[in-house]
C-alpha positions in Angstrom: 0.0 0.0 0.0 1.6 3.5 -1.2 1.3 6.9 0.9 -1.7 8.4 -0.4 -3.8 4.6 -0.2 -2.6 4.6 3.7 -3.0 8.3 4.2 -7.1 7.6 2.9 -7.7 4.6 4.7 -6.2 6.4 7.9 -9.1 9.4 7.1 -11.6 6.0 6.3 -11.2 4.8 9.5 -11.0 8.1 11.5 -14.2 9.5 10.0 -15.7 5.9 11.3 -14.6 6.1 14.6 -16.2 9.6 15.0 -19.4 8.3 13.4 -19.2 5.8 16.4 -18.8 7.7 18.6 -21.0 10.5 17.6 -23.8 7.7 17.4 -22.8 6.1 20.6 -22.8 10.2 22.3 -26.9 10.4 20.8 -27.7 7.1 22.4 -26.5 7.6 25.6 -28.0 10.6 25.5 -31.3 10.1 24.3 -31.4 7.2 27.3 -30.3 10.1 29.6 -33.1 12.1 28.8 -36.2 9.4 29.0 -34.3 8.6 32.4 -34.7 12.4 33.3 -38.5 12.6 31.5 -39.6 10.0 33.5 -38.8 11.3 36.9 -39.9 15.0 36.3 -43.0 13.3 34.6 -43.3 11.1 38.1 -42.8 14.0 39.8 -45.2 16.4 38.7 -47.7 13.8 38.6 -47.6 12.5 42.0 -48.7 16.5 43.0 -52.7 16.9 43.3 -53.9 17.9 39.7 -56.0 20.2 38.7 -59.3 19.3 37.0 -58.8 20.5 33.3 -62.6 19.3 32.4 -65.0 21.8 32.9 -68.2 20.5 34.4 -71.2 21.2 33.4 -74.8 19.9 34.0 -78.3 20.7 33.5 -81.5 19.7 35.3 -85.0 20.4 34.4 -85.8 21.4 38.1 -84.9 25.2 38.0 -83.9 24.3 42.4 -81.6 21.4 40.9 -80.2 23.9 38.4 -79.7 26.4 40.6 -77.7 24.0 43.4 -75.6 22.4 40.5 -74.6 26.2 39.2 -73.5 26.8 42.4 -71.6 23.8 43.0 -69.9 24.4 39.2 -68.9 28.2 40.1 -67.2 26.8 43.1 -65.2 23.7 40.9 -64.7 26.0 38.4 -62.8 28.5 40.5 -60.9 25.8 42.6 -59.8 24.4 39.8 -58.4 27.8 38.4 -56.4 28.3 41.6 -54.6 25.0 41.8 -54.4 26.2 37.6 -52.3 28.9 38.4 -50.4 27.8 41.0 -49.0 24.8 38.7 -48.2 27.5 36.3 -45.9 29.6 38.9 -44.5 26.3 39.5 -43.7 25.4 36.0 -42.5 28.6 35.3 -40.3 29.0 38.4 -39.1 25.6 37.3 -38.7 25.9 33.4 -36.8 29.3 34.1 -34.5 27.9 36.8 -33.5 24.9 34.2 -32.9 27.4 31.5 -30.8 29.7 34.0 -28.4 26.6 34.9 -28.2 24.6 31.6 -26.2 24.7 28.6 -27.7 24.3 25.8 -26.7 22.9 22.5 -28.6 22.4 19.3 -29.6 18.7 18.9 -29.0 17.9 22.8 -31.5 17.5 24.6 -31.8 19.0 28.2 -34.1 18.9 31.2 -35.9 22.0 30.2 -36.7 20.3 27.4 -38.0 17.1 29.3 -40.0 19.3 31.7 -42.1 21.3 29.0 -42.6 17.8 27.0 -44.6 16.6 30.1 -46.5 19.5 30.8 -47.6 19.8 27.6 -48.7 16.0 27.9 -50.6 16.7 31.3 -51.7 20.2 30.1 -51.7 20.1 26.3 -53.9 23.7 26.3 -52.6 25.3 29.8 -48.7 24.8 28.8 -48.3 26.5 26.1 -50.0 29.7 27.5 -47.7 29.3 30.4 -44.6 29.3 28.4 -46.4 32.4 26.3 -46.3 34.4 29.6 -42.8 33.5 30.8 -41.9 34.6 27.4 -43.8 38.2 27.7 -42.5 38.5 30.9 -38.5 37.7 30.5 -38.2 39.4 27.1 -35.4 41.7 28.3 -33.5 38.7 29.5 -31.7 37.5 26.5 -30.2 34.1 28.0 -33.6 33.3 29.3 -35.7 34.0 26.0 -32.7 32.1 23.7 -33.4 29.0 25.9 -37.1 29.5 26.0 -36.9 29.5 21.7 -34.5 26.5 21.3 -37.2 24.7 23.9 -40.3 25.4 21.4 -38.4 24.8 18.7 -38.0 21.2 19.7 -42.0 20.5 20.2 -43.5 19.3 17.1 -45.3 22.2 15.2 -48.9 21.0 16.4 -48.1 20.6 19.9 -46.9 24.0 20.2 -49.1 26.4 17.9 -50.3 28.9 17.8 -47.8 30.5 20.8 -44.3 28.7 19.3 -44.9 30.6 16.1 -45.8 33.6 17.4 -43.0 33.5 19.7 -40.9 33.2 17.1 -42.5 35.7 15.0 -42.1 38.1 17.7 -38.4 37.2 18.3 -37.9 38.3 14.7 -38.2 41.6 15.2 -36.2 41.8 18.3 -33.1 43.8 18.7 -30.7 41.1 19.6 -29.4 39.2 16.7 -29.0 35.8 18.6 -33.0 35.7 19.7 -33.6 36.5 15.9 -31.4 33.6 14.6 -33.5 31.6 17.2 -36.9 32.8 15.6 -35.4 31.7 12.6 -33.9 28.4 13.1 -37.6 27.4 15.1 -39.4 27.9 11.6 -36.7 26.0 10.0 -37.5 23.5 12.8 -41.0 23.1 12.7 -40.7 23.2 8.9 -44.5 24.7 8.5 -45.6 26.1 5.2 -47.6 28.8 7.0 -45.0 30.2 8.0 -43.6 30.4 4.1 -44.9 33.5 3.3 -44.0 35.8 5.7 -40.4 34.8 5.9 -40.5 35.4 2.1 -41.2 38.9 3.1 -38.8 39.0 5.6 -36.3 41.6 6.0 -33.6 41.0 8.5 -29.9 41.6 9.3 -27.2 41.5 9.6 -26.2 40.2 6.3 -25.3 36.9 7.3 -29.1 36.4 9.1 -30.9 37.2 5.8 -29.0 34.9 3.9 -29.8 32.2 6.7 -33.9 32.9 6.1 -33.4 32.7 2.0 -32.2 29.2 2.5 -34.8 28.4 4.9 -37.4 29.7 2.7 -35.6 27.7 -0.4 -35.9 24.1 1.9 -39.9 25.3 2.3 -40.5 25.8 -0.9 -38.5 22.7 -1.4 -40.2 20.4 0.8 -44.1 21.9 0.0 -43.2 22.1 -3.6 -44.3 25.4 -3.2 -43.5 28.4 -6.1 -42.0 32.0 -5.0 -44.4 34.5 -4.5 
């Protein structure tokens, strides 16, 4: 075997190694995190739940009606107090996560774990939670960044309509970092709603507006959609 054969099978085998490696990083990884999941998932269940059902019932006897109104008004705003106090407790948690976590694209993290089972126990309640922690730490650049790469990791359904309005929003922020964000969250969810406004979409620096044209070039792409 000459010089440049051993020099390529040297490359061969390194590049196979790190492909090991890399696949053997994701595995024990992705086991990490259902490990994590399932105890933040045990956790938050084993707390008293909030009824998300509203009850309602009806009886032809207008004494009846009256008693089960009554007993509905009180349910009804019982249940929206132990409502909100599971949202200060998922936001106090979700924040504190994103404060102490670093976080790296295609890694999953406990944030991430801790969202996915509230939006499981609260599919509706969860994502108007994460809306307000997002309205309410929009000066805090660490804490909205982690906050975007969180949503962006939801599949589009789960999250809509606040994901893409949280990232429509981070668009037009000031900081370039929360607008790559917005950005790479549509490029996520890979929607073709969201096609036309980032065909209108006018961003910078530079480097950013180049970044949406090729996201709006892989929507097209995958929609077989045509310009506007």
């Amino acid at each position: 075997m000459n010089d440049t054969e051993q020099s390529a099978s040297a490359t061969s085998d390194a590049n196979r190694d790190n492909r090991t490696e890399t696949e053997a990083a994701t595995g024990r990884n992705n086991i990490t995190f259902l490990k994590v999941r399932g105890e933040i998932f045990r956790t938050i269940t084993a707390r008293p739940q909030p009824d998300l059902e509203q009850t309602t019932s009806s009886s032809s006897s207008s004494s009846s009606s009256s008693s089960s109104s009554s007993s509905s008004s009180v349910e009804d705003y019982e249940r929206q107090i132990r409502l909100e106090e599971e949202s200060k407790r998922f936001i106090q948690e979700l924040i504190s996560l994103i404060q102490n976590e670093e976080f790296e694209y295609g890694v999953d993290t406990k944030a991430d774990a801790l969202v996915r089972c509230y939006i499981v126990l609260y599919p509706l309640p969860a994502k108007d939670w994460i809306g307000r922690a997002y309205l309410k730490y929009f000066a805090n650049i660490p804490i909205l960044v982690g906050l975007l790469r969180v949503v962006a990791r939801l599949d589009y359904e789960e999250i809509r309509p606040q994901g893409p309005m949280m990232a429509a929003v981070a668009l037009s922020h000031k900081d370039t970092e929360v607008k790559d964000c917005g950005i790479r969250a549509f490029e996520s969810w890979g929607a073709l709603d969201s096609l036309t406004m980032l065909e209108n979409l006018d961003v910078s620096p530079e480097w950013l507006q180049e970044y949406v044209k090729k996201v709006v070039f892989y929507l097209r792409k995958e929609h077989n959609a045509s310009a506007h």
